[in-house]
Each structure stands twice: as structure tokens, then as C-alpha cells.
BALOBA-1460 file (C-alpha; in Angstrom, 3 decimals):
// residues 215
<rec num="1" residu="x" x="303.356" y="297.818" z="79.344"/>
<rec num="2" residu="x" x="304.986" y="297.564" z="75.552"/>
<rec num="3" residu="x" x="305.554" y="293.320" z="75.361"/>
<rec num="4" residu="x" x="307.231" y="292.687" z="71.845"/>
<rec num="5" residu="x" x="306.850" y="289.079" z="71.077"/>
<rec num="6" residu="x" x="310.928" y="288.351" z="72.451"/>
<rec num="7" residu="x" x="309.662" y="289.559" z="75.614"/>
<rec num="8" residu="x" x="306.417" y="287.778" z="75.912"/>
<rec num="9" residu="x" x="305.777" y="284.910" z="78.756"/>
<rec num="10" residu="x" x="306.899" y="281.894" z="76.850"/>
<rec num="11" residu="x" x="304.017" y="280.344" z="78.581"/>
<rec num="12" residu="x" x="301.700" y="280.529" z="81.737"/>
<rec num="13" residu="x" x="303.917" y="277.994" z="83.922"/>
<rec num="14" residu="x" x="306.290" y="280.479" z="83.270"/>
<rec num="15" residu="x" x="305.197" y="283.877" z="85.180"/>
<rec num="16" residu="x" x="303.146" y="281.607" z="87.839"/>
<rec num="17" residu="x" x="306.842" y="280.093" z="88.471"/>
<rec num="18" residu="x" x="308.578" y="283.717" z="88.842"/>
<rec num="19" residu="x" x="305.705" y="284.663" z="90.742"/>
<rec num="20" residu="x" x="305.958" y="281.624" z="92.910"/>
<rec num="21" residu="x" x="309.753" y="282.174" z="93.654"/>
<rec num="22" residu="x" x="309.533" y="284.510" z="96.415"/>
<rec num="23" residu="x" x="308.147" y="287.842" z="93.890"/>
<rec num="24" residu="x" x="305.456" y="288.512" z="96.289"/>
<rec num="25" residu="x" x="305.527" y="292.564" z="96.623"/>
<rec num="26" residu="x" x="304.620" y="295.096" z="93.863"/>
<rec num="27" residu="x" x="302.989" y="298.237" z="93.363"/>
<rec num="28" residu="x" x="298.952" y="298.221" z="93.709"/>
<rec num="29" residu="x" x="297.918" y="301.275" z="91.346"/>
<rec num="30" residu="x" x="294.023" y="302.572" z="91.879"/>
<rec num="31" residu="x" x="292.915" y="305.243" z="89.972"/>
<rec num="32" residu="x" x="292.301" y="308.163" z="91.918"/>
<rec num="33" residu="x" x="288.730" y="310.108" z="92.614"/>
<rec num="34" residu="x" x="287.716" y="312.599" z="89.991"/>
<rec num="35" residu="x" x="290.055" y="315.217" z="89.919"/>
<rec num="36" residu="x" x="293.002" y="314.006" z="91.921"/>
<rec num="37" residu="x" x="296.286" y="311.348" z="90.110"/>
<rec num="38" residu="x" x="296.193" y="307.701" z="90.824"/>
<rec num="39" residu="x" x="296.869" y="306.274" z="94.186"/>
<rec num="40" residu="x" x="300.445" y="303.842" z="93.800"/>
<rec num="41" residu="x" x="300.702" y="301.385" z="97.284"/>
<rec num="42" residu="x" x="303.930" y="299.425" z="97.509"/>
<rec num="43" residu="x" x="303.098" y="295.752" z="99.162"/>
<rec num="44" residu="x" x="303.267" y="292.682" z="99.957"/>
<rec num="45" residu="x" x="300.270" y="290.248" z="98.591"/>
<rec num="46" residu="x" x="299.216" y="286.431" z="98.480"/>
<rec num="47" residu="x" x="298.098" y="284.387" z="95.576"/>
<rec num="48" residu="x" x="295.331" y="281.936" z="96.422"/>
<rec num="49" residu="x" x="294.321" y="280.860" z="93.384"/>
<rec num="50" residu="x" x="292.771" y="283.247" z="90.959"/>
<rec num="51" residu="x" x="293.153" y="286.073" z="93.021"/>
<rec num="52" residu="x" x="295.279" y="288.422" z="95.198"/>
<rec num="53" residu="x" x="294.987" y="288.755" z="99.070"/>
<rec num="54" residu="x" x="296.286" y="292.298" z="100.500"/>
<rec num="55" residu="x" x="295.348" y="294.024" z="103.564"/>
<rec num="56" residu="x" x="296.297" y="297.881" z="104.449"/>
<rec num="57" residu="x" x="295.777" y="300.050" z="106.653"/>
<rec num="58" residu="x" x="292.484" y="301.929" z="107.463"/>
<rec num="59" residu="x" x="293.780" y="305.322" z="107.177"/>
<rec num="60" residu="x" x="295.192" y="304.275" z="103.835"/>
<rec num="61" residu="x" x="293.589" y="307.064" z="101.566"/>
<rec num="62" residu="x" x="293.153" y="304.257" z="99.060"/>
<rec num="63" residu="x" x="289.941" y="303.258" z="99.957"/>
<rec num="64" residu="x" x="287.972" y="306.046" z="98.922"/>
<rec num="65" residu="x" x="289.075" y="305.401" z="95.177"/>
<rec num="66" residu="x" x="288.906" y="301.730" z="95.429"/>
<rec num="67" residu="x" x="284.648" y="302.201" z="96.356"/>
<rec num="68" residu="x" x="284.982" y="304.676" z="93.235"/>
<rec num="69" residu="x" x="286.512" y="302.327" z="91.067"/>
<rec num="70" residu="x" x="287.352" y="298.861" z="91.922"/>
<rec num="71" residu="x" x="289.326" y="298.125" z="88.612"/>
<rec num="72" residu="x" x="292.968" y="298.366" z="89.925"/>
<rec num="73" residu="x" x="296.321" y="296.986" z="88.452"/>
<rec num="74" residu="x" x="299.164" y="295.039" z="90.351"/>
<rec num="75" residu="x" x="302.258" y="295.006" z="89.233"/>
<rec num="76" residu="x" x="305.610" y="293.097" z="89.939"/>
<rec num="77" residu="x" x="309.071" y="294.231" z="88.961"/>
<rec num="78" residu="x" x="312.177" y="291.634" z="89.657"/>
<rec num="79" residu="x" x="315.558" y="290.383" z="88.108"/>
<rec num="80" residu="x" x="316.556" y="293.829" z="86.872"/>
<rec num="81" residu="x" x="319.834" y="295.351" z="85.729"/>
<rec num="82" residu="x" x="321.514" y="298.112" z="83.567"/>
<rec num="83" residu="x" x="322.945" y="297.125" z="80.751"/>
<rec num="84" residu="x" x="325.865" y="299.281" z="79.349"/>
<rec num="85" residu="x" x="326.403" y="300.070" z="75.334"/>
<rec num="86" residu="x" x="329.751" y="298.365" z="75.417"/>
<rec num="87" residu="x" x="328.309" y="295.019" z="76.418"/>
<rec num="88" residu="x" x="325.587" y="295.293" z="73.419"/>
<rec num="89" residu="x" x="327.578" y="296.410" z="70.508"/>
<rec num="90" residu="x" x="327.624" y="294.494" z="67.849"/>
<rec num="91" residu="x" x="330.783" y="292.953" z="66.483"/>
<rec num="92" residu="x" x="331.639" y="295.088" z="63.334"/>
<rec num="93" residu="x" x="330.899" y="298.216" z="65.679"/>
<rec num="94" residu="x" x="332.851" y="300.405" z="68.021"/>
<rec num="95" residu="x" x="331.997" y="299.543" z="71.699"/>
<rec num="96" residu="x" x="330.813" y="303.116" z="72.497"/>
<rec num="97" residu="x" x="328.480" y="303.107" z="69.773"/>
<rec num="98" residu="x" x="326.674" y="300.526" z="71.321"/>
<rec num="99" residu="x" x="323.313" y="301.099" z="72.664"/>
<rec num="100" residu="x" x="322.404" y="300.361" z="76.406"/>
<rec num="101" residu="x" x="318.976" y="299.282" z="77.681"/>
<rec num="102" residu="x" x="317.501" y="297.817" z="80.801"/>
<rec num="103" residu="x" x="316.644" y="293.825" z="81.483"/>
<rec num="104" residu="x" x="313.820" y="293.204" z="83.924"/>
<rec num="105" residu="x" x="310.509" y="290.743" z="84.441"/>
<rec num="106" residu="x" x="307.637" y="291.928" z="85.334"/>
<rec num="107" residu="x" x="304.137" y="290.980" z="85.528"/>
<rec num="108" residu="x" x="301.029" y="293.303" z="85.480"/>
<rec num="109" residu="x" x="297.838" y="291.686" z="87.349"/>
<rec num="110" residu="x" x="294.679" y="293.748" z="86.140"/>
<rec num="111" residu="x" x="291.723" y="293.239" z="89.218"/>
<rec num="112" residu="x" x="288.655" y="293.580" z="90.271"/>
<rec num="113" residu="x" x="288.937" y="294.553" z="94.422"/>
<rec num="114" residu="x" x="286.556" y="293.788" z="96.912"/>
<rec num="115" residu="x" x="287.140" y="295.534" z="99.995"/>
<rec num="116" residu="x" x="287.116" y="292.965" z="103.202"/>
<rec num="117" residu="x" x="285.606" y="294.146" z="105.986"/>
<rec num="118" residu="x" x="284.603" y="291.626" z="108.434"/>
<rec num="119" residu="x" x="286.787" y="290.453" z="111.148"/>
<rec num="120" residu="x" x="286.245" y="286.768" z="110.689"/>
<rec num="121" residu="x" x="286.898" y="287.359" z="106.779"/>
<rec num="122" residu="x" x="289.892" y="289.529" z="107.427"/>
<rec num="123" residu="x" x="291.663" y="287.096" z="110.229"/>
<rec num="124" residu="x" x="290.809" y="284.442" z="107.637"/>
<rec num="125" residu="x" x="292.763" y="286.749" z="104.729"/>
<rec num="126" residu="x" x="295.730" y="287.336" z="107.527"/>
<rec num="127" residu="x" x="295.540" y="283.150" z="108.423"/>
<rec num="128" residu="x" x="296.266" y="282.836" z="104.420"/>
<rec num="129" residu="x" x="298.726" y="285.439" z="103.960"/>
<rec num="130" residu="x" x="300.704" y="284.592" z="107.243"/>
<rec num="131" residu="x" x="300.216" y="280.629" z="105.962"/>
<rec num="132" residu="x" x="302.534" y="282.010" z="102.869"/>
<rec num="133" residu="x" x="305.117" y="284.202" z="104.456"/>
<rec num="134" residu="x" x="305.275" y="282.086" z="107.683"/>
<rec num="135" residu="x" x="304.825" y="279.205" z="107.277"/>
<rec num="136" residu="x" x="306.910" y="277.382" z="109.982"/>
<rec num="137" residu="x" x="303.798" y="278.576" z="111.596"/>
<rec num="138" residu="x" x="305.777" y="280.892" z="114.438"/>
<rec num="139" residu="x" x="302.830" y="283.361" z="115.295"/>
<rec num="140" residu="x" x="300.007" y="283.568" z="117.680"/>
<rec num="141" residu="x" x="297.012" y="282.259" z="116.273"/>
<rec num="142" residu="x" x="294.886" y="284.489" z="114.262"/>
<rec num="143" residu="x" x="291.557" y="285.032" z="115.028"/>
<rec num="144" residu="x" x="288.897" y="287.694" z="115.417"/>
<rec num="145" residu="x" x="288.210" y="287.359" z="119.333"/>
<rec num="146" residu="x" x="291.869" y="286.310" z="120.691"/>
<rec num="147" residu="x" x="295.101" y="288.609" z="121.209"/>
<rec num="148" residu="x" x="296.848" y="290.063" z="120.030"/>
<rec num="149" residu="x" x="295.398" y="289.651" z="116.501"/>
<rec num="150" residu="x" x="291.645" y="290.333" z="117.522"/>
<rec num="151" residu="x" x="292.299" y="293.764" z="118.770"/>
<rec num="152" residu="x" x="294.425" y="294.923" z="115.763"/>
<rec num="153" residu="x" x="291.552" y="293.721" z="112.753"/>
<rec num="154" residu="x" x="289.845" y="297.266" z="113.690"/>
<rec num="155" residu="x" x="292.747" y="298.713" z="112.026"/>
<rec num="156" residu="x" x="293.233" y="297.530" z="108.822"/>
<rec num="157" residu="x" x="291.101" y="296.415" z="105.697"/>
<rec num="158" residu="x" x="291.125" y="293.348" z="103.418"/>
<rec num="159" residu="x" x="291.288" y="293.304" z="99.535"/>
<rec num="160" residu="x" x="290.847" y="290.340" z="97.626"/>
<rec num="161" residu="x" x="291.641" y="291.106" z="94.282"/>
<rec num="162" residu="x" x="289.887" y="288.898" z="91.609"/>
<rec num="163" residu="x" x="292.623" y="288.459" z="88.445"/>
<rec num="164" residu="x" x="291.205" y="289.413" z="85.248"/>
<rec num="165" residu="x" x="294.218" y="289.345" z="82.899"/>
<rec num="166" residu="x" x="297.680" y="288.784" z="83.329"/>
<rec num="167" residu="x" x="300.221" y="290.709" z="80.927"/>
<rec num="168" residu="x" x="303.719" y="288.694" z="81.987"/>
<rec num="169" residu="x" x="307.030" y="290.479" z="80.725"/>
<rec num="170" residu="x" x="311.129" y="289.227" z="80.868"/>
<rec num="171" residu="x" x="313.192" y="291.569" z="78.842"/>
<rec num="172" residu="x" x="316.537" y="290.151" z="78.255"/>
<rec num="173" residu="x" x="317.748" y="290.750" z="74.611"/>
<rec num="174" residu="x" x="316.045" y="287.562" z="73.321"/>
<rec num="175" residu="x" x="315.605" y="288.740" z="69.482"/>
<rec num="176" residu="x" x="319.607" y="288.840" z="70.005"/>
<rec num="177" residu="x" x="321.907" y="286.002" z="68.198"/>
<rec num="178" residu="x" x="322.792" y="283.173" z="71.097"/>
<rec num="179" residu="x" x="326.391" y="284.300" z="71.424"/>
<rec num="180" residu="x" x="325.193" y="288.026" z="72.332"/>
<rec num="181" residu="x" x="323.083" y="286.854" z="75.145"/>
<rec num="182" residu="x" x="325.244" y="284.891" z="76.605"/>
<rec num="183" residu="x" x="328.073" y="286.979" z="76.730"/>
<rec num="184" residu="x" x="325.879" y="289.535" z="78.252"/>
<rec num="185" residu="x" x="325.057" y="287.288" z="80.844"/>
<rec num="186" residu="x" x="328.939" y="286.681" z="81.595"/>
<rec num="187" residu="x" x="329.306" y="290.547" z="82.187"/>
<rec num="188" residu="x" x="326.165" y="290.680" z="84.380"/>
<rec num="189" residu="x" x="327.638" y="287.588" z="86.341"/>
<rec num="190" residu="x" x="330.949" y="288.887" z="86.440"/>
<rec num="191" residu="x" x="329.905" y="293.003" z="87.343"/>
<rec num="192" residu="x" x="327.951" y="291.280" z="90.280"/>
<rec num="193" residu="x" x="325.891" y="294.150" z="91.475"/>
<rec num="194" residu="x" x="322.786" y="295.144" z="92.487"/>
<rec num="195" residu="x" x="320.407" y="292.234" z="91.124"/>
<rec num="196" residu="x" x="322.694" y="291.321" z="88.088"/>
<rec num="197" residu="x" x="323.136" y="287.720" z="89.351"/>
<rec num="198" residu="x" x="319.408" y="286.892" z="89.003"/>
<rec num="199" residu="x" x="319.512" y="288.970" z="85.909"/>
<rec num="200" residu="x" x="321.910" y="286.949" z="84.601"/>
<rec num="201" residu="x" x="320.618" y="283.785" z="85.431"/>
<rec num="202" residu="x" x="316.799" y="284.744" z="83.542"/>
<rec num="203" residu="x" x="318.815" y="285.164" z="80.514"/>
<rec num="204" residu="x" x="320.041" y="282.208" z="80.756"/>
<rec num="205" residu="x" x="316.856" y="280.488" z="81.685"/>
<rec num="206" residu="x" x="315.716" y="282.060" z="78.284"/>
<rec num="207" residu="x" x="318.579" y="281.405" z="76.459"/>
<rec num="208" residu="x" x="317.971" y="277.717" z="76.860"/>
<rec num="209" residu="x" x="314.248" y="277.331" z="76.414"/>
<rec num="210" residu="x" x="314.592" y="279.623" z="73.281"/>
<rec num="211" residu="x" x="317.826" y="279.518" z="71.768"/>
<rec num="212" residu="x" x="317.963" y="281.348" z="68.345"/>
<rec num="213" residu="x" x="315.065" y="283.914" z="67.767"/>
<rec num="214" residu="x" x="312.887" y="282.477" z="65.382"/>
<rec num="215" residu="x" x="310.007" y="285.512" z="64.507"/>
């Protein structure tokens, strides 16, 4: 992932906070055995501190590769939008000749995987992933020898994914002048679509932590 220094993570708080604000599903990507492409698995994970918690599901062909090669990526993709020419040409220029890109935040985990096997480990894994995405606490309780849970743990593996370097992304036309960023912003807020409103509202964020782009 290309991160020119506009684009970078102004800081750690600041990916750990995106993270932390409900961006809890990406893309796991293994490489695949010799001979055959990388394996790609859309889900859901859990931080707990300086790692990942996913489980799958035992036929998942994912496995195979992970035993091969346990160095896998993560990756999280949020707060995007198109961004037409007109809305990026400069002033002395004809709107069509402006150029459009794409505004997103992303952040790219790089892992080491251990595979989770045992039930008491994996209903402990489930206990911390359900303690994040419920956490009213409205399930049955999990546990290796009690229903409905107990019965199910046969079915599906454990990863906990040790974090080895974080590569944090938010690409919103920061290297632009102040006024050009935040009349981007107004279109995104205004075009409402899609995830423009979030869009919008990173830029912003940006805007006013960084103001003018100093190099």
C-alpha cells in the first residue's frame, strides 16, 4: 500500500481510534500453497491488545496455507468515496479538466497466525470476541461443555493473529491548499451517498489537526 507522507497516520492514537470506532471487518489475505493464488477471507475480528482474534470455519480452505505460511496480512478499508474532476480542479482551470481520485482509510495489519484449536481456548477466543460485538451480554454463555456453544466449537477454528507492523492510511487530498479540502468536503456532504458523509467528516478531522500542508 503506496502511503505518501499527506496520507500517513498522523500518529498511532490515530488508526487505534478509527479502528476502535466500529472498523472491525476486513479482508484476511494468506498466501496460498505452492502453486495456487492467495487465499482473501472477508471478516469480522477483535483487537485484544497486540493482536487479532478471528475464528472461521473448519472447511475454510484457508488453513492449509496458514500451516504453510503463517505470515498473513489484515486489512481494513472505511470512509470511502469517489471524488469527481469537477470538485478537484483547480481555480485557473476548466472544471472538466480536473482530475478525479478516490478518498479512503485504511489500515494494513501484517501477522503472525496461530491456529486455535482447543475448545477451552476457542470458547475463550468466542467469550472475547462476543465481549466486543455484544456486549449487553445477550447470549448463552460460552463454554466448551454447555449448549449450544459446546457442540458448535467442533466446527470452527481460532486464529490469534500476533501484530507485527501496522501501515495506517487516510487519503483525503491533504497536500491540497485548506480552501480545496474543505470545499470538497461540502460536495461530499452535500452529494450524500454511499459513505460520503463519513468521508466528509475524515477530511475534516484532517483538515483541522493539519491545516496547511507543510512538507
Amino acid at each position: 500500500m503506496l502511503v505518501h507522507p499527506w496520507d500517513a497516520s498522523l500518529d498511532d492514537a490515530e488508526w487505534q481510534s478509527w479502528i476502535a470506532d466500529g472498523h472491525d471487518f476486513g479482508l484476511l489475505v494468506v498466501n496460498g500453497t505452492p502453486g495456487r493464488p492467495p487465499h482473501t477471507v472477508p471478516t469480522h475480528f477483535t483487537c485484544d491488545g497486540p493482536r487479532l482474534l478471528v475464528h472461521l470455519a473448519r472447511p475454510n480452505p484457508v488453513w492449509a496455507a496458514i500451516e504453510h505460511d503463517p505470515d498473513v496480512v489484515l486489512t481494513v478499508i472505511g470512509d470511502y468515496a469517489f471524488v469527481p474532476g469537477p470538485w478537484r480542479a483547480p481555480a485557473d482551470t476548466p472544471p472538466a479538466d480536473g482530475v478525479p481520485t478516490s478518498y479512503y482509510s485504511a489500515v494494513r495489519f501484517t501477522c503472525r497466525a496461530h491456529v486455535v484449536d482447543d475448545p477451552e481456548d476457542k470458547a475463550d477466543l468466542l467469550r472475547r470476541q462476543l465481549a466486543h460485538f455484544q456486549p449487553d451480554g445477550d447470549h448463552a454463555p460460552v463454554a466448551a461443555d454447555r449448549p449450544p456453544y459446546g457442540r458448535m466449537l467442533s466446527g470452527i477454528r481460532g486464529l490469534r493473529l500476533d501484530v507485527t507492523e501496522v501501515l495506517a492510511k487516510f487519503k483525503y487530498d491533504d497536500h491540497k491548499p485548506v480552501e480545496h479540502r474543505a470545499a470538497v468536503a461540502d460536495h461530499l456532504t452535500a452529494r450524500d451517498r454511499g459513505l460520503d458523509g463519513p468521508a466528509a467528516r475524515q477530511q475534516r478531522r484532517r483538515l483541522d489537526r493539519i491545516g496547511p500542508w507543510t512538507p
